[in-house]
C-alpha distance (Angstrom), angle and dihedral (degrees) to the residues before:
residue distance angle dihedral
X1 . . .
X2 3.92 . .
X3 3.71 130.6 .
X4 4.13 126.9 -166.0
X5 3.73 95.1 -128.0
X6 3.90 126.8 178.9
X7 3.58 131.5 -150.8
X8 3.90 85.5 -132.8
X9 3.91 118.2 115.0
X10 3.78 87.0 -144.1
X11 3.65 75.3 65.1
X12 3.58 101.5 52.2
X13 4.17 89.7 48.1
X14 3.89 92.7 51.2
X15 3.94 86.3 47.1
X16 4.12 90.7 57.3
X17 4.20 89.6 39.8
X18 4.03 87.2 55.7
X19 4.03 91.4 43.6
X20 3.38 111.0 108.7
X21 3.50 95.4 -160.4
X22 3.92 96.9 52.3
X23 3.69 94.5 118.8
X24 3.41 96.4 54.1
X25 4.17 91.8 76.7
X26 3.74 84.9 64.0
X27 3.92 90.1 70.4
X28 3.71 87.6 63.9
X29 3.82 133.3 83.7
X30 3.50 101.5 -125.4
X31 3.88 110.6 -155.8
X32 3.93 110.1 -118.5
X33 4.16 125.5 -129.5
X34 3.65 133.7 -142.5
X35 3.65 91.2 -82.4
X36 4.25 94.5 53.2
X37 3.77 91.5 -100.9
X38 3.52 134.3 117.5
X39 3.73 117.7 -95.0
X40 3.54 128.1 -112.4
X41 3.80 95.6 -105.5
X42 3.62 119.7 -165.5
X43 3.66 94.9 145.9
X44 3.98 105.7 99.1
X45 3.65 97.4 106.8
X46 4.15 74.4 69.0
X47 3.90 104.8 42.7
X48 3.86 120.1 -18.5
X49 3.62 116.2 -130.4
X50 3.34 121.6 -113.1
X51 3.51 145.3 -86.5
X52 3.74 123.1 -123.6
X53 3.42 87.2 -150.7
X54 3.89 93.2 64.2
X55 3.73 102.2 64.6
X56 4.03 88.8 71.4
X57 3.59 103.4 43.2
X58 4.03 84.6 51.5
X59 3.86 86.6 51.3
X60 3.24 92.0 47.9
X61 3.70 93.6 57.4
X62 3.65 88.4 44.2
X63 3.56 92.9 64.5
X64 3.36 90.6 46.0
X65 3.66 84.8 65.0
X66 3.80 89.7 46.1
X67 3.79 96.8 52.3
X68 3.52 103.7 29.5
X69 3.61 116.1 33.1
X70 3.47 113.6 178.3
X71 3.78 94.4 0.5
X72 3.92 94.6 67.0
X73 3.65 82.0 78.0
X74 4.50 92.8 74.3
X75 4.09 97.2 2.7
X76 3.87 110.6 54.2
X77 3.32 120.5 104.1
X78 4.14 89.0 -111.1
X79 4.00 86.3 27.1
X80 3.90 110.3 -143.6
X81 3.70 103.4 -122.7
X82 4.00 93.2 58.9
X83 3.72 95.0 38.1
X84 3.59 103.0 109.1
X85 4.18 86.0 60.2
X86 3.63 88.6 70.5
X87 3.97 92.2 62.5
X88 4.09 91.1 45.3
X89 4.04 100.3 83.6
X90 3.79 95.3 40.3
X91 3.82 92.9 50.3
X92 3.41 90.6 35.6
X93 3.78 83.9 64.2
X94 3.70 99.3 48.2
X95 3.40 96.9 52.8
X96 4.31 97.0 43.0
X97 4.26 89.2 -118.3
X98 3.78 133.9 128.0
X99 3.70 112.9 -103.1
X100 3.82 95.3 -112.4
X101 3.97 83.5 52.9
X102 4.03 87.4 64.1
X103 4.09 130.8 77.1
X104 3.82 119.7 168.1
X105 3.81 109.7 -158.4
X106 3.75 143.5 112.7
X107 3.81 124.6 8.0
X108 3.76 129.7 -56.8
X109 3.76 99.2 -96.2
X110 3.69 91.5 35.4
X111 4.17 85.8 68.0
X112 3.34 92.6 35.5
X113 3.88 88.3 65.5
X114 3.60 86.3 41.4
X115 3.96 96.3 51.5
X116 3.88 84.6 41.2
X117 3.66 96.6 55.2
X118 3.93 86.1 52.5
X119 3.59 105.7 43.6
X120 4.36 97.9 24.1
X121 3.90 101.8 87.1
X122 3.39 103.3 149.7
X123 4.11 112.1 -165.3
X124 3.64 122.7 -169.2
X125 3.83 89.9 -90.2
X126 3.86 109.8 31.5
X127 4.24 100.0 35.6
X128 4.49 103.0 123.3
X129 3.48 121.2 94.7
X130 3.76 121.0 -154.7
X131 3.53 128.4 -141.3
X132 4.17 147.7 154.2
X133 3.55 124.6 -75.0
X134 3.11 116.8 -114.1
X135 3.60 93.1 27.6
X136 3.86 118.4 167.9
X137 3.63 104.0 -72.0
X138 3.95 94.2 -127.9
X139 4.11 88.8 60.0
X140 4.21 87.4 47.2
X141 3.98 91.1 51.5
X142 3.91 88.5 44.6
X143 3.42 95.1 41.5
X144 4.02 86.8 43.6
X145 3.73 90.7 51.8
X146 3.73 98.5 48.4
X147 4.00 93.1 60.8
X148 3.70 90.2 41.8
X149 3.63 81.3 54.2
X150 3.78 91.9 53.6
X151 4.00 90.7 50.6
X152 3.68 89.9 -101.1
X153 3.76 129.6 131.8
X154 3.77 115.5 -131.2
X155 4.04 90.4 -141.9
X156 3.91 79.7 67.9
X157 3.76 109.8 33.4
X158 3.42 96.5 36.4
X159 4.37 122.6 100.6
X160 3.85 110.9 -179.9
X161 3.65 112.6 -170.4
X162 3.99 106.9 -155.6
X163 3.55 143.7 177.7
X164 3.93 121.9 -76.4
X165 3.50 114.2 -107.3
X166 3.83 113.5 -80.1
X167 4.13 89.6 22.4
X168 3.86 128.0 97.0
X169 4.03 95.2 -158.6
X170 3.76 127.9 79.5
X171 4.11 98.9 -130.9
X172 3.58 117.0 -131.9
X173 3.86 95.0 -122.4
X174 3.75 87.4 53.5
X175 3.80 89.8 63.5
X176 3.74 86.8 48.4
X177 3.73 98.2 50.1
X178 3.54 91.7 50.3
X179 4.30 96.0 52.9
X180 4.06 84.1 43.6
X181 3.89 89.7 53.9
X182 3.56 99.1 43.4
X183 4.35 96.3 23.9
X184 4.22 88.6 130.7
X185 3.37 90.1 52.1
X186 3.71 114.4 43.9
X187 3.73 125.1 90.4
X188 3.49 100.4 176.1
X189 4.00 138.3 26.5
X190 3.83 100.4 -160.7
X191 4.62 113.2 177.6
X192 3.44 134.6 157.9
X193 4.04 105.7 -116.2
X194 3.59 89.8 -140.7
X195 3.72 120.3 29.4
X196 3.74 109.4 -123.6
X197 4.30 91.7 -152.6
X198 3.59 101.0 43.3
X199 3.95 108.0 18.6
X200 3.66 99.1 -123.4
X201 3.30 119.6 149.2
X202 4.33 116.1 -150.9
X203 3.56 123.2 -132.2
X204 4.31 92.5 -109.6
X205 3.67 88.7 -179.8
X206 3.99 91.7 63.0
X207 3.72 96.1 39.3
X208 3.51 94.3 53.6
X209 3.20 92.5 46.9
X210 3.93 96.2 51.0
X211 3.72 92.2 42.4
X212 3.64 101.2 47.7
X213 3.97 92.9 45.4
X214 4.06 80.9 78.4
X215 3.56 96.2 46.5
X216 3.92 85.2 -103.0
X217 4.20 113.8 147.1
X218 3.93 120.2 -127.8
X219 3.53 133.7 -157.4
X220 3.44 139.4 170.1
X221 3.92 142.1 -150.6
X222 3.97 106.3 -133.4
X223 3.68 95.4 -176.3
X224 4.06 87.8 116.5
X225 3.93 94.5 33.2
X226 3.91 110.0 50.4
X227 3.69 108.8 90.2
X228 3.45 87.3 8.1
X229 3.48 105.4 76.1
X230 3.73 151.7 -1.7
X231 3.69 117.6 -73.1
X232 3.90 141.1 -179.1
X233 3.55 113.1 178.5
X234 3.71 101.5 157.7
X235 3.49 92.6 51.4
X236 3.94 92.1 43.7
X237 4.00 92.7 52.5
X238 3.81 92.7 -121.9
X239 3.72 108.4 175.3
X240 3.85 100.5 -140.2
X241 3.84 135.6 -32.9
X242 3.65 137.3 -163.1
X243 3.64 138.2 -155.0
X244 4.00 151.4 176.0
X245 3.99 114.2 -142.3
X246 3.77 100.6 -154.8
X247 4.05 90.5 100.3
X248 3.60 127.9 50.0
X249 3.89 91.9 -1.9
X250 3.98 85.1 58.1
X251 3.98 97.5 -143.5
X252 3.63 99.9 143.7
X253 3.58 139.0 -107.8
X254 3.96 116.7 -18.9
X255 3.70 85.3 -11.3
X256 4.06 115.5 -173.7
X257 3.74 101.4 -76.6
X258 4.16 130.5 -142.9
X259 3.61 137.2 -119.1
X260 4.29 123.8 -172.1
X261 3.57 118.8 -162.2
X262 4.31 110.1 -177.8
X263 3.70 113.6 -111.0
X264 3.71 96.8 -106.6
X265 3.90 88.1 69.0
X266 4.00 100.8 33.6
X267 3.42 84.1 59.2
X268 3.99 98.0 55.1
X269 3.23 108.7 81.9
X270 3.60 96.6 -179.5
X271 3.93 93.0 67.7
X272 3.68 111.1 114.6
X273 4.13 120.5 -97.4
X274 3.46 148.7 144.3
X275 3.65 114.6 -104.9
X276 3.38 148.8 -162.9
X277 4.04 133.1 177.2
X278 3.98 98.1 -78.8
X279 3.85 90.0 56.7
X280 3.84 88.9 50.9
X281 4.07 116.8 90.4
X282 3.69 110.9 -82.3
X283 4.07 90.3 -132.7
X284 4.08 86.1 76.0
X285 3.76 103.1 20.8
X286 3.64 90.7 102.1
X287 4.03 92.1 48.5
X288 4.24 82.9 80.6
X289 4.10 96.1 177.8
X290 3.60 100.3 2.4
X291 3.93 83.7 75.7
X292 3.55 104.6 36.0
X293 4.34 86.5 165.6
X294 3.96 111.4 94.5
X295 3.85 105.3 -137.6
X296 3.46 112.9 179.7
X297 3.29 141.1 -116.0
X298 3.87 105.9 -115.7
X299 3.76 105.2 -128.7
X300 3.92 127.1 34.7
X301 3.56 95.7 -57.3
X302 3.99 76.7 75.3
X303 4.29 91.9 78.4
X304 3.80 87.4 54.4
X305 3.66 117.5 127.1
X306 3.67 111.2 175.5
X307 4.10 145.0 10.4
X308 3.40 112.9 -67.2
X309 3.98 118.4 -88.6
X310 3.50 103.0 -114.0
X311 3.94 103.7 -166.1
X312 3.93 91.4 42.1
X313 3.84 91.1 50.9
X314 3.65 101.3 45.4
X315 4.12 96.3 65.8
X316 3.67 88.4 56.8
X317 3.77 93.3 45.2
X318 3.97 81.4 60.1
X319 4.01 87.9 44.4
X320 3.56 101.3 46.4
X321 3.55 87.7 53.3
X322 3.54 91.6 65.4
X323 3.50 99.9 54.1
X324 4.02 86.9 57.5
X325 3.32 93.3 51.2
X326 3.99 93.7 51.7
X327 3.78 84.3 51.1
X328 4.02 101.5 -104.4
X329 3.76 138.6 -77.9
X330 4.42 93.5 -43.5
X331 3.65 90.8 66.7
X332 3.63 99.7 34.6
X333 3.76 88.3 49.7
X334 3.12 96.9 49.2
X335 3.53 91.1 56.6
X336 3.69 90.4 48.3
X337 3.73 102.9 56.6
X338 4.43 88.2 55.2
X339 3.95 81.8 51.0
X340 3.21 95.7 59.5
X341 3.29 102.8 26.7
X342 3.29 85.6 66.1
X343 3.76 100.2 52.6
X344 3.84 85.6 47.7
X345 4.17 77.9 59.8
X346 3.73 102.5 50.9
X347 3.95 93.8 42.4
X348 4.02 86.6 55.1
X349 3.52 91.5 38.0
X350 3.91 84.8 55.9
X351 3.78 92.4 60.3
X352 3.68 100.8 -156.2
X353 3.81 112.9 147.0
X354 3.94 86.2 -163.7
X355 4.07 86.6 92.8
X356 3.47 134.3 28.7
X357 4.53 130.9 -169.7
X358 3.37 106.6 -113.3
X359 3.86 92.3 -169.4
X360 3.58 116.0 95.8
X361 4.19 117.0 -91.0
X362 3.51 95.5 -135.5
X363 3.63 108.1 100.7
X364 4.45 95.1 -144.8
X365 3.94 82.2 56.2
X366 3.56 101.3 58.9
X367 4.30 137.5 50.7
X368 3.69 118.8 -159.7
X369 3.49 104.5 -48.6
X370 3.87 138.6 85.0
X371 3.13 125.7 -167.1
X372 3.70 123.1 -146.3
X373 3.90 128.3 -164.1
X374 3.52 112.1 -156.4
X375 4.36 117.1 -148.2
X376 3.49 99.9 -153.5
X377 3.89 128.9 29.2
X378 3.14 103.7 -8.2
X379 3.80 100.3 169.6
X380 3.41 92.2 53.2
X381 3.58 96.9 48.3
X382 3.98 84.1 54.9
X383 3.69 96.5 55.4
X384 3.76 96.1 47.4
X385 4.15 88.6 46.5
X386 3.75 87.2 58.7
X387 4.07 92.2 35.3
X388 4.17 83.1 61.6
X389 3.94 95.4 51.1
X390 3.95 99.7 -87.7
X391 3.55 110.4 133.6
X392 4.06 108.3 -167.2
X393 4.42 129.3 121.1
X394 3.55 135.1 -105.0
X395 3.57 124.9 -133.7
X396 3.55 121.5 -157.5
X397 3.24 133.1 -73.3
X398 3.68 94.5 -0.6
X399 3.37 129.4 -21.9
X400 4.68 128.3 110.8
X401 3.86 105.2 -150.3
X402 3.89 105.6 -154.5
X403 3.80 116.3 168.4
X404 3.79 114.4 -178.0
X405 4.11 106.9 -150.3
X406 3.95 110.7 -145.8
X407 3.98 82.5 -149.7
X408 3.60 97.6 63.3
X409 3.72 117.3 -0.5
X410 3.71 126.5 78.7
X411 3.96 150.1 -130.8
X412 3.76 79.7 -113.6
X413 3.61 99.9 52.4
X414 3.56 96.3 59.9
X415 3.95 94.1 53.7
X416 3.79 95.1 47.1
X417 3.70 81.3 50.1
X418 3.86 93.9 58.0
X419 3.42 95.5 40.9
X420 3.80 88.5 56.2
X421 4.00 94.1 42.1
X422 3.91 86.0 57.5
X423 3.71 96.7 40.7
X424 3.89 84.6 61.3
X425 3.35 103.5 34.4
């Protein structure tokens, strides 16, 4: 997909007049600078902002609390002990499962220990577990810790696939190399869909595909993907996938997170897990210690450990409703990909060879964010981004995270943010 953009702000206005999803920033708090005006904010692939719609349905549940105690739990209007079924089809949606494929509970890392003490069976023969380098370090300590676990050592049972020298990207074929070189002995193929350093997003379809043609598992980390863009992991076979929804889905800070397992292990309730009483079927929850054998629930409700976090679910409940109401990932991505395109545009329009993107140009290998690695100063050239209103991250040694949102952020943004990156650089 190309666009005739201009480096005009004209430009950028008529852009943000044409949007069709223009209103939808006004359903945001946008946080405020010095000067009274909203910030630049480019940090989302951090912490989403939030919905103004969120505050309420939080109240609401708070009153709940207030007024009904204990009896919240079977008599509110959303009653607690079901509540995480009202986040199922939405999520389901986002992420291209079946409802039964979909759980929301716990943190990321928390279900990726989960998923990992499921699917991570190391044998004598077939015990490593591949992955991206860098991954996110949370998923390398987990992942770390689960073969330590197993009485492994990670210097052994661990395959990195990394860039090539000179590049910043893992390529797709070098993922596939690496699971045909070491297919006998891989149990699991564990990647981050989206790559939280340099935004690029990995063809799941073919890597599932490779991996599972030698009876090898995959999984992915969604934490940069969901709400970012499209997904279809039912259709693409994926094994299981985990994610947090505090960034692109916008559901505040260590918000309940999401695991997916595919249907043809949700339903197997003989697959190996560790339980606890929300993953047990709800006919003999209630029976506590007259049924002291965990049968569980057949679908992904069956990796549930506890009762549902009430105040951590509600802000998404107001979040995911959002989404639906914007019409889903198609529309928002499509938004998306002219936004930053069109940053992409102004920063080679700006001609500076003192910075370069590091995230890949093609548009179906990227989300929302680009990442830009500044040659000279790049500290400095941080500070004085956020000193002018921007509000993105820095990654060591090098590297400007900016991730425009097509929920919130505008045509606009981006060229007042390239007008201020080449001001200061």
């Amino acid at each position: 997909m190309t666009f005739a953009f201009s480096a005009d702000e004209d430009f950028a206005r008529q852009l943000d007049a044409e949007d069709p999803l223009r209103h939808f920033r006004e359903k945001f708090h946008l946080p405020l600078g010095k000067d009274g005006k909203p910030l630049i904010y480019f940090a989302g692939n951090s912490l989403g902002l939030m919905p103004k719609s969120a505050r309420k349905i939080v109240e609401h549940e708070l009153d709940n609390w207030a007024e009904l105690a204990v009896d919240a739990h079977h008599r509110a209007g959303t009653p607690w002990y079901s509540y995480h079924e009202t986040l199922r089809e939405p999520t389901a949606r986002l992420i291209g499962a079946q409802p039964n494929e979909v759980i929301c509970m716990n943190s990321l890392t928390v279900n990726l220990h989960l998923m990992l003490a499921t699917f991570y069976r190391p044998t004598k023969s077939r015990n490593k577990i591949l992955m991206e380098e860098p991954a996110f370090p949370s998923d390398t300590y987990a992942i770390k810790s689960q073969i330590v676990h197993h009485g492994l050592d990670p210097k052994d049972a661990l395959i990195l696939a990394r860039p090539r020298k000179g590049e910043f990207t893992v390529r797709t074929e070098e993922i596939i190399d690496l699971i045909e070189k070491h297919a006998d002995h891989v149990a699991v193929v564990m990647i981050g869909a989206v790559n939280f350093f340099t935004g690029q997003l990995f063809d799941i379809e073919k890597i599932t595909r490779a991996a599972q043609k030698h009876g090898i598992v995959v999984g992915f980390d969604l934490a940069h993907a969901i709400g970012n863009v499209p997904l279809a992991l039912h259709d693409w076979n994926v094994d299981f996938a985990v994610w947090c929804s505090y960034k692109y889905l916008n559901a505040g800070p260590g918000a309940v997170a999401g695991a997916f397992v595919h249907e043809r292990h949700a339903t197997n309730t003989k697959l190996p897990r560790l339980a606890g009483w929300f993953g047990n079927d709800p006919d003999t929850r209630f029976r506590l210690h007259l049924e002291p054998d965990f049968i569980p629930v057949p679908s992904a409700d069956g990796w549930q450990i506890s009762n549902p976090p009430i105040f951590s679910m509600a802000p998404l409940r107001a979040s995911l409703a959002i989404f639906e109401e914007a019409g889903g990932m198609e529309v928002l991505r499509a938004k998306s990909i002219k936004l930053n395109g069109y940053l992409q545009f102004l920063l080679e329009h700006a001609g500076s060879s003192r910075f370069m993107i590091i995230t890949p140009r093609e548009a179906g290998s990227r989300g929302c964010q680009l990442s830009i690695l500044a040659r000279e100063h790049p500290k400095e050239l941080f500070n004085k981004l956020e000193a002018a209103g921007v509000k993105c991250d820095f990654r060591e040694p090098n590297v400007i995270r900016v991730a425009p949102a097509p929920l919130y952020n505008t045509f606009h943004d981006v060229w007042r943010f390239s007008r201020i990156l080449r001001e200061h650089h």
